[in-house]
C-alpha positions as MATLAB code, in Angstrom:
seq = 'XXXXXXXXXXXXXXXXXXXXXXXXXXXXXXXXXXXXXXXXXXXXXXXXXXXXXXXXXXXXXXXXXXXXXXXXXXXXXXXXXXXXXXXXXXXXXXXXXXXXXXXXXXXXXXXXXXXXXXXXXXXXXXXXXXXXXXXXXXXXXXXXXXXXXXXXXXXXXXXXXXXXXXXXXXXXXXXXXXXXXXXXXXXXXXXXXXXXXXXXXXXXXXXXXXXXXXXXXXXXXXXXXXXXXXXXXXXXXXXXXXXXXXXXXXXXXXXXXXXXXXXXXXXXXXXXXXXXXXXXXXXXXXXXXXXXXXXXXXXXXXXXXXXXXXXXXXXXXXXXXXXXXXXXXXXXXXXXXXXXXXXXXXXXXXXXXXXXXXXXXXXXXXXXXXXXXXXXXXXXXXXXXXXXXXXXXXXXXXXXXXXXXXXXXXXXXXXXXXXXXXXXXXXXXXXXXXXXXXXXXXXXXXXXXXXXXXXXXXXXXXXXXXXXX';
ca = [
     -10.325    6.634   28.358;
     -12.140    5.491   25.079;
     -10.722    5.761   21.972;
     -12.243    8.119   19.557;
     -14.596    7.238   16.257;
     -13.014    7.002   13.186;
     -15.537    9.879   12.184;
     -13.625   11.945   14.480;
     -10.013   10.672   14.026;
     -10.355   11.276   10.257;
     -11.575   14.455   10.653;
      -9.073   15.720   12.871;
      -5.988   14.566   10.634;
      -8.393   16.512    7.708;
      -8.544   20.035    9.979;
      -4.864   19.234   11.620;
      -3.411   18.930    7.814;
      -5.553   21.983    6.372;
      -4.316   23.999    9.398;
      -0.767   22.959    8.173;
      -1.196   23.511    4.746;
      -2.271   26.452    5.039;
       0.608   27.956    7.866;
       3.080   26.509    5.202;
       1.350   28.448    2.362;
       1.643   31.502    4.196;
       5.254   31.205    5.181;
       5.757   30.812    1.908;
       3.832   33.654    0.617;
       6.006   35.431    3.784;
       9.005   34.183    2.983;
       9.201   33.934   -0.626;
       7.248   36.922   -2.159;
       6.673   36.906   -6.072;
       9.343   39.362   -7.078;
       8.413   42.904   -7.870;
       8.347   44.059  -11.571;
      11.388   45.284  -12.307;
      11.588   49.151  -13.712;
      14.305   50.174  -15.896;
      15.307   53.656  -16.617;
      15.125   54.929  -20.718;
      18.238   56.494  -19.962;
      20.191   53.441  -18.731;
      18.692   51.739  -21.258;
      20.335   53.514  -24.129;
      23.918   53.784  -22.319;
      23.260   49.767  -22.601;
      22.339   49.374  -26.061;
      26.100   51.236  -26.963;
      28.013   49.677  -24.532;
      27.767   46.353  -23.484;
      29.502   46.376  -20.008;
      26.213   48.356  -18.681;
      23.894   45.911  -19.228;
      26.099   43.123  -18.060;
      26.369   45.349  -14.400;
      22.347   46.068  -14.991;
      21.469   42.026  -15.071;
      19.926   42.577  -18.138;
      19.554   40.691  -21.067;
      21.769   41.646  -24.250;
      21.681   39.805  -27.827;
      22.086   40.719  -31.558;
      19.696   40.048  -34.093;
      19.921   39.929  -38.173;
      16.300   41.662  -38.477;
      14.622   44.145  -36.514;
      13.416   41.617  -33.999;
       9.884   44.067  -32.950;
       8.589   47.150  -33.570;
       8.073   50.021  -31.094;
       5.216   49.872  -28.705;
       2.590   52.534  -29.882;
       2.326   55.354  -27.156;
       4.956   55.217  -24.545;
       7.429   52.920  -26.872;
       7.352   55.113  -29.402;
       8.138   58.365  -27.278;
      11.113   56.230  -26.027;
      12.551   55.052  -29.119;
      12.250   58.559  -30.508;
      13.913   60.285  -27.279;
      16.850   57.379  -27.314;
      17.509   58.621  -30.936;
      17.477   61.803  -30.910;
      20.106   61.500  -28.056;
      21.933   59.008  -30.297;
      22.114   61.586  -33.223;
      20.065   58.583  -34.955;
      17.121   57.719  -37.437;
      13.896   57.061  -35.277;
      13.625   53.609  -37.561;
      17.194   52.756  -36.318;
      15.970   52.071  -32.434;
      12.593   50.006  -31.913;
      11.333   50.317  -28.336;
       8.678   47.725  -26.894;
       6.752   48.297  -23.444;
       3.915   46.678  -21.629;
       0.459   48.416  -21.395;
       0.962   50.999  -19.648;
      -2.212   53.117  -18.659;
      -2.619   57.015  -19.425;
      -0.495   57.357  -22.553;
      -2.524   58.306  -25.244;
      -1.304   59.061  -28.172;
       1.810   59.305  -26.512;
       2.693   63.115  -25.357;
       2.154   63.998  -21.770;
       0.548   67.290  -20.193;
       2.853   69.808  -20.343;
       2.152   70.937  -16.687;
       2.514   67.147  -15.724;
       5.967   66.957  -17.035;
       6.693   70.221  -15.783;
       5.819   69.513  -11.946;
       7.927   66.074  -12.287;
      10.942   68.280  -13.458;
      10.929   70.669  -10.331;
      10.158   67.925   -7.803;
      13.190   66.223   -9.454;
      15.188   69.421   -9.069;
      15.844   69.423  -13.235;
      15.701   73.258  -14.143;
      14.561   73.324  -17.776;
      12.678   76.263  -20.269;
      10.312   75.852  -22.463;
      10.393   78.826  -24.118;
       7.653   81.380  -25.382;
       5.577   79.045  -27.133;
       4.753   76.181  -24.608;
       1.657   74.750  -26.428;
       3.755   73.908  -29.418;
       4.453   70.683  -30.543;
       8.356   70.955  -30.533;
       8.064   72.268  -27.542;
       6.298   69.272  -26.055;
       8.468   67.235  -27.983;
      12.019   68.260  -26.364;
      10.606   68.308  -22.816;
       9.578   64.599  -23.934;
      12.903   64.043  -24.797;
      14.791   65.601  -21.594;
      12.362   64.023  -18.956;
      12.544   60.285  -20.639;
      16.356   60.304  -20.450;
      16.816   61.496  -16.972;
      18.052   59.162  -14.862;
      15.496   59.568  -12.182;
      12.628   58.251  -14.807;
      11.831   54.660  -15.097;
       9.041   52.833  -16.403;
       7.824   49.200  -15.820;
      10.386   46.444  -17.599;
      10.639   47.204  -20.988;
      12.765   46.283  -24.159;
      14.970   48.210  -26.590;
      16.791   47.235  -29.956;
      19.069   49.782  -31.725;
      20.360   49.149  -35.808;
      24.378   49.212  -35.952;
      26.251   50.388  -38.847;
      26.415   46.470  -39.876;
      22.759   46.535  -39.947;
      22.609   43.908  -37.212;
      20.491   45.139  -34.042;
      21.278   45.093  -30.707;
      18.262   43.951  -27.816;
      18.345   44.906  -24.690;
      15.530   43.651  -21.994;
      15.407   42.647  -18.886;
      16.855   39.252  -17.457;
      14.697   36.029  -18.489;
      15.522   33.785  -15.483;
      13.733   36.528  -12.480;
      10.658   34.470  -12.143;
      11.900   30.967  -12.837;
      13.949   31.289   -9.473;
      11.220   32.604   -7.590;
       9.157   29.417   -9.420;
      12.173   27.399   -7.678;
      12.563   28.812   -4.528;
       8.493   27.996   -4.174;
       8.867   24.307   -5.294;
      11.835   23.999   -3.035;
       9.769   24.995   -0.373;
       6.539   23.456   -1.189;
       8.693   20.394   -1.417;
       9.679   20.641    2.544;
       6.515   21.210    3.252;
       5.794   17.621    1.764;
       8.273   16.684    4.175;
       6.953   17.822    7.033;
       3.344   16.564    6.373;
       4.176   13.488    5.153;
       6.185   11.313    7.788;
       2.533   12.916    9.705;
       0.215   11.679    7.443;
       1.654    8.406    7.019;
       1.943    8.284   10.785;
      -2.064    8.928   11.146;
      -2.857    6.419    8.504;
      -0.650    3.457   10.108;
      -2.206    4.429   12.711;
      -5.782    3.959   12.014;
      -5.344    0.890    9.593;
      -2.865   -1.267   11.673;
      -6.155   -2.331   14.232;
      -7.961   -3.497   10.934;
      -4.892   -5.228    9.258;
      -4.511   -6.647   13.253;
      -8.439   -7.669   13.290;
      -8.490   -8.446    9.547;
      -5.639  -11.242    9.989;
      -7.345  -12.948   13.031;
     -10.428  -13.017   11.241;
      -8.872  -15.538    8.928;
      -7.001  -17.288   11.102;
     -10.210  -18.034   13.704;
     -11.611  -21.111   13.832;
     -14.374  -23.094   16.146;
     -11.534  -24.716   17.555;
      -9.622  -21.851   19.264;
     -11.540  -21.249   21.947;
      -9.309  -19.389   23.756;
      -8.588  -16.690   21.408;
     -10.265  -13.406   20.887;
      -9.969  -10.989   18.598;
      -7.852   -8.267   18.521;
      -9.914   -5.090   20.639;
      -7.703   -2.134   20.122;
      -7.781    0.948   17.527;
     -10.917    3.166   17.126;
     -14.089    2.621   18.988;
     -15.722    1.271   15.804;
     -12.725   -1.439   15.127;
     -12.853   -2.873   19.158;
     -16.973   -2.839   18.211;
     -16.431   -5.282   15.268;
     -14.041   -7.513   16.815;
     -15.724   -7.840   20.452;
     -18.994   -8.508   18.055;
     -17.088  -11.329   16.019;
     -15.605  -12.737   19.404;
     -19.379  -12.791   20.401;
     -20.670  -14.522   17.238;
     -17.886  -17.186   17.066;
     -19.004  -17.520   20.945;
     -22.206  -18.103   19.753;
     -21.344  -20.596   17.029;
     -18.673  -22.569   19.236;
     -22.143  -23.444   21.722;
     -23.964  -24.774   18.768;
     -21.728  -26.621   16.968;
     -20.973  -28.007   20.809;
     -24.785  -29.007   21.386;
     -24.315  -30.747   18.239;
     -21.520  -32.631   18.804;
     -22.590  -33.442   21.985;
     -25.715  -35.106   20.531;
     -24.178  -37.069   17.879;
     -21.458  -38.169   20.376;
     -24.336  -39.575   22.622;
     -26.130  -41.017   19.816;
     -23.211  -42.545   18.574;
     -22.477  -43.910   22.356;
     -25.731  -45.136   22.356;
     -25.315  -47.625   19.989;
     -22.636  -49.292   21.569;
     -25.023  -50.904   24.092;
     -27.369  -52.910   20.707;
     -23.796  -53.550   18.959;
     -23.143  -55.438   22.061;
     -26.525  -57.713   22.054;
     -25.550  -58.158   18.627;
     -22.141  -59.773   19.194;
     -23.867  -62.369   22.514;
     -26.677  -62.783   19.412;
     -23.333  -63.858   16.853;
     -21.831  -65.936   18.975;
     -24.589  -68.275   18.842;
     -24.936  -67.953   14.866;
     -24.129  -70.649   12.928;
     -20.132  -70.844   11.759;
     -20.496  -68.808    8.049;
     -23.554  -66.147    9.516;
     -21.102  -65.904   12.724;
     -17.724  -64.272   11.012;
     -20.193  -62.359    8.674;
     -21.980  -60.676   11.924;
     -18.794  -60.329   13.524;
     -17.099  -58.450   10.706;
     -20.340  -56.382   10.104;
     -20.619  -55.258   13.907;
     -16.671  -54.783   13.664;
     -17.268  -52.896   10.894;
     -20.212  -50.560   12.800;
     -18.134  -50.076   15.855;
     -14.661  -48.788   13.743;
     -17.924  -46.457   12.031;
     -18.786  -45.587   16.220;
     -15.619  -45.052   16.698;
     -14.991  -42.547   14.298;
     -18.358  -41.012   14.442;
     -17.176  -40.265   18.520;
     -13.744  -38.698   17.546;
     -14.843  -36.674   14.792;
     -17.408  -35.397   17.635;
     -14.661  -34.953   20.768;
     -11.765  -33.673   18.052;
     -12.495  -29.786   18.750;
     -13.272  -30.346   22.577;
     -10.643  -31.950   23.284;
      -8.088  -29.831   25.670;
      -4.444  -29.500   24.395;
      -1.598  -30.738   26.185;
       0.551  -28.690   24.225;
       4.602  -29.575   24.434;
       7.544  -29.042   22.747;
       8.808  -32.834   21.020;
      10.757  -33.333   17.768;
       8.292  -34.112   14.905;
      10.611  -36.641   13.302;
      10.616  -39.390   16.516;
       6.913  -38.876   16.044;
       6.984  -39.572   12.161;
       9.273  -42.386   12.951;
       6.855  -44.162   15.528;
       3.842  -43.745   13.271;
       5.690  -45.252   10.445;
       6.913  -48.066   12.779;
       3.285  -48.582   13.957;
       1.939  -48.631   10.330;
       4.393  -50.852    9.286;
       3.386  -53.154   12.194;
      -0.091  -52.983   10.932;
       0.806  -54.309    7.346;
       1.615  -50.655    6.067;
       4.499  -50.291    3.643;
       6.063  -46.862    4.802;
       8.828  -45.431    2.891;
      10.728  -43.093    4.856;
      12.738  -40.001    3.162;
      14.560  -37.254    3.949;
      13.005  -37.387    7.636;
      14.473  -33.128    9.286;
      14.085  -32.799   12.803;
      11.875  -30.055   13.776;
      10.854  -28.992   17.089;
       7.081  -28.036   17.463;
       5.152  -27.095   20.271;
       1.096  -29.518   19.926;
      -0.239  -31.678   21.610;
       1.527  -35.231   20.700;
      -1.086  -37.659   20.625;
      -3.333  -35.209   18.648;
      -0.269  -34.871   15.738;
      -0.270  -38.876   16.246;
      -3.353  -38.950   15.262;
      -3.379  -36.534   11.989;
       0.058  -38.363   11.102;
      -1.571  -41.967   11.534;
      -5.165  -41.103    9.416;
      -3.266  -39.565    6.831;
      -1.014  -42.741    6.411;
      -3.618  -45.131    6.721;
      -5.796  -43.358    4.072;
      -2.946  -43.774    1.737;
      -2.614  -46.957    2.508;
      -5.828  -47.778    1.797;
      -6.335  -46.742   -1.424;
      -2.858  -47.056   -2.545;
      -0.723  -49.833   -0.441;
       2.677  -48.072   -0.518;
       3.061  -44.733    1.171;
       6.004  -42.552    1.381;
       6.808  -40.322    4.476;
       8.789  -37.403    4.603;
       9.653  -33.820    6.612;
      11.025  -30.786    5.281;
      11.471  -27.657    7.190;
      11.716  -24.438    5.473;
       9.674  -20.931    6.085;
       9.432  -21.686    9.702;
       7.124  -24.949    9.562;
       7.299  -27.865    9.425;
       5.731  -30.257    6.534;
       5.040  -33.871    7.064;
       4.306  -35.336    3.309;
       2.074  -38.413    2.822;
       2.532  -39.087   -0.734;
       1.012  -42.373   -2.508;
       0.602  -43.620   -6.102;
      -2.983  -44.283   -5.988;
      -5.989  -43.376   -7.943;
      -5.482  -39.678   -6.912;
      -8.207  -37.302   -6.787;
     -10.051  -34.651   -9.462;
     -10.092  -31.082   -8.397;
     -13.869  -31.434   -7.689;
     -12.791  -34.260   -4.960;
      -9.913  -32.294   -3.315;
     -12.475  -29.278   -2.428;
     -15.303  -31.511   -0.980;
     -12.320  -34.159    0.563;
     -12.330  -32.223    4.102;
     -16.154  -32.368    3.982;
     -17.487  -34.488    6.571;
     -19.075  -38.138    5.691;
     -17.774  -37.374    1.452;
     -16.378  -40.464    0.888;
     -13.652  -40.572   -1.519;
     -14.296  -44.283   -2.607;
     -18.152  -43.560   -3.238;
     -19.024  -47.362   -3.154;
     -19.026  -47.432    0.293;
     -17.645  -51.382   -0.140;
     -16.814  -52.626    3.280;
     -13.438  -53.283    2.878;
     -12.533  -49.737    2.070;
     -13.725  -49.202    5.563;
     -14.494  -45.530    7.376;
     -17.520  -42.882    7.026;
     -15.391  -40.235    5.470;
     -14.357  -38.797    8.912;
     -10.761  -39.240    8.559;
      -9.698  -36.518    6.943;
     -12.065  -33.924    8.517;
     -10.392  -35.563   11.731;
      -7.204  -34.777   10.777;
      -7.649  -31.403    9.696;
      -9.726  -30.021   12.665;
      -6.869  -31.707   15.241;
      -4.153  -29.943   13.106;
      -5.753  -27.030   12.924;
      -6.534  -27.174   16.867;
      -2.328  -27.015   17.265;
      -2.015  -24.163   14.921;
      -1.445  -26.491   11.975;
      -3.126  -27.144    8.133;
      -3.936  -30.051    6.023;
      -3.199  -29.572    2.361;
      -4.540  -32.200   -0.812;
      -2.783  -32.188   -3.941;
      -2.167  -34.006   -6.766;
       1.434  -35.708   -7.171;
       3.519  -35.795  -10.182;
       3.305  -38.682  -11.945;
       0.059  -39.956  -10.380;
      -1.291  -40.066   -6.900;
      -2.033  -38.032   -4.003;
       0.522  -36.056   -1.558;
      -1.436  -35.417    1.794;
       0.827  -32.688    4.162;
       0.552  -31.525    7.109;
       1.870  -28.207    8.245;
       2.753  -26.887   11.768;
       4.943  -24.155   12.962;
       8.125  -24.622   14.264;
       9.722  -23.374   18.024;
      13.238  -22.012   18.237;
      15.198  -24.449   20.226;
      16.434  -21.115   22.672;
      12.465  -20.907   23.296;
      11.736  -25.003   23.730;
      14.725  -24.283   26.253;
      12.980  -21.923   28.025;
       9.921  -24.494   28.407;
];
């Protein structure tokens, strides 16, 4: 089965975490309603503002205040405040009443027939009298319907003047909607985790193949021919990297036909090189060493020319060997060759290459010190899980210009091209396509105190796995 687009993959986490978003709104909504405005009776009301002990069983809110803290709500508060004090055998400015909006008030008296037909349903026997249009009248059945304890009204507040002249306010309890405003962010804050172990899940999920082709992508070289990229994750990602597997296909051929030409050219020249040295040996004594040395010269030139060309082709023997016998031997055999190698601080490290191609880097990097500086010293650290073999020198060392273009093949680092430096400016290109080949790295930098230090880099094997090969 193929995997599916990106497009589609993206799109489903969208709908799959809208879906969720919104089920977890709804529970919520379900679960946690907004509470219901509370309604508070006039009558319990002014039991509270005398004694404290009914608000506190109420929930309500009960403080004191040096000033009147409001003034009574036109229309309803008013009625209120005027009932409460005429109950309380007290001035109407001695109790302030304040109510929200509250539709169908007016100008604050009710229809007589209105109030009348909420008395009998409430079973509240009361007489009006003979003249029921009157505004006492309207006034006491005002009175005895706002303080009956089946009448409430929407939340309201109520202050009442003591004989101290402090007031007492009454209202209803501040903290109602904060915890509903909890209990929501407590669980809105579940619902984060719930979708987000998901989400992150989904997103690992479609960025690991790119991190996965994004890494080989900078480790691929010409040289590893036997690696492909990494074809796994959406349908786009395997697209990219079975395309970049093609095109590094395509560029391993041509760089091959290349090679392949210069190699022949180069072998080519062997055969004249040779009528050159029959043509020397009949040369007079001073031309004869001068030819010789020249076509000595030409075929070291050949010689590089062909290994430079075979370096990438060439198929590993890989192995697992100690790097330090290794480092040993080339120092031996550069000392042998008129080479002063210094050895320090020489770790062993187990690697898994191919030997004679580490030989190789190990032996151009210590005769190109030698070259240009005469003394070279050798060491091997192991730390991060690789191994570095350091070829330090005290030579002329190198600007930063010269340590970019150093790798380049034919640059020269002595730009005279005098004979006696010797080479084409292959052997560093050399080295760093072998080490590279074994899963290595050549690095240039300057040394303190003047010179160059040349490593090379390769990882190391655990000795449980070089056991196990």
């Amino acid at each position: 089965m193929k995997p599916a687009p990106i497009l589609f993959q993206i799109g489903g986490l969208a709908l799959l975490i809208a879906v969720a978003v919104q089920a977890i709104s709804v529970a919520v909504v379900l679960m946690t309603p907004p509470p219901a405005p509370p309604r508070m009776s006039p009558a319990t009301m002014r039991d509270a503002l005398v004694d404290a002990s009914i608000a506190q069983a109420q929930g309500w809110r009960r403080t004191f205040s040096d000033r009147a803290p409001f003034a009574s709500s036109p229309g309803t508060g008013g009625m209120i405040a005027a009932s409460i004090a005429t109950d309380l055998n007290r001035q109407v400015e001695d109790v302030r009443v304040r109510t929200a909006q509250v539709t169908g008030a007016g100008d604050g008296y009710t229809s007589v027939s209105v109030m009348s037909r909420r008395i009998d349903a409430w079973g509240v026997g009361f007489s009006l009298g003979p003249a029921t249009a009157d505004k006492i009248d309207v006034d006491r059945l005002t009175a005895a319907v706002t303080l009956l304890p089946q009448f409430t009204l929407p939340a309201f507040e109520a202050a009442l003047r003591g004989e101290d002249g402090r007031w007492v306010v009454v209202g209803p309890p501040d903290h109602q909607w904060l915890r509903w405003l909890l209990r929501l962010g407590l669980m809105l804050s579940l619902s984060l985790l719930v979708l987000g172990p998901l989400v992150w899940w989904a997103a690992r999920r479609l960025t690991l193949p790119v991190r996965a082709l994004a890494d080989a992508a900078g480790r691929a070289n010409l040289g590893a021919r036997d690696a492909a990229f990494p074809a796994a994750g959406p349908r786009e990602v395997i697209a990219v990297a079975e395309a970049l597997t093609a095109m590094r296909d395509r560029l391993t051929a041509q760089v091959d036909e290349r090679m392949r030409i210069l190699a022949a050219v180069a072998h080519d020249l062997r055969t004249p090189l040779t009528g050159l040295r029959l043509r020397a040996e009949t040369a007079p004594p001073g031309e004869r060493d001068r030819m010789a040395a020249d076509i000595a010269r030409m075929e070291g030139m050949i010689a590089d020319v062909l290994a430079f060309s075979t370096a990438s082709q060439r198929l590993a023997q890989a192995q697992v060997f100690d790097l330090e016998l290794l480092c040993v031997e080339c120092a031996d055999d550069a000392g042998a060759r008129g080479g002063l190698v210094n050895r320090h601080a020489l770790a062993s490290a187990l690697i898994q290459a191919d030997p004679s191609r580490v030989r190789r880097v190990i032996v151009n990097l210590i005769d190109n010190a030698v070259r240009y500086a005469g003394a070279v010293d050798l060491s091997l650290e192991v730390h991060g899980g690789r191994a570095f073999v350091s070829v330090a020198d005290r030579g002329p060392g190198l600007s930063a210009e010269q340590i970019d273009a150093a790798f380049k093949p034919f640059y020269r680092l002595e730009p005279s091209r005098n004979q006696y430096t010797g080479g084409v400016g292959l052997g560093l290109t050399i080295a760093r396509d072998l080490a590279r080949a074994d899963g290595g790295e050549v690095i240039l930098a300057l040394r303190d105190g003047g010179g160059l230090n040349a490593t090379v880099a390769y990882p190391i094997v655990r000795k449980s796995a070089a056991m196990t090969n």
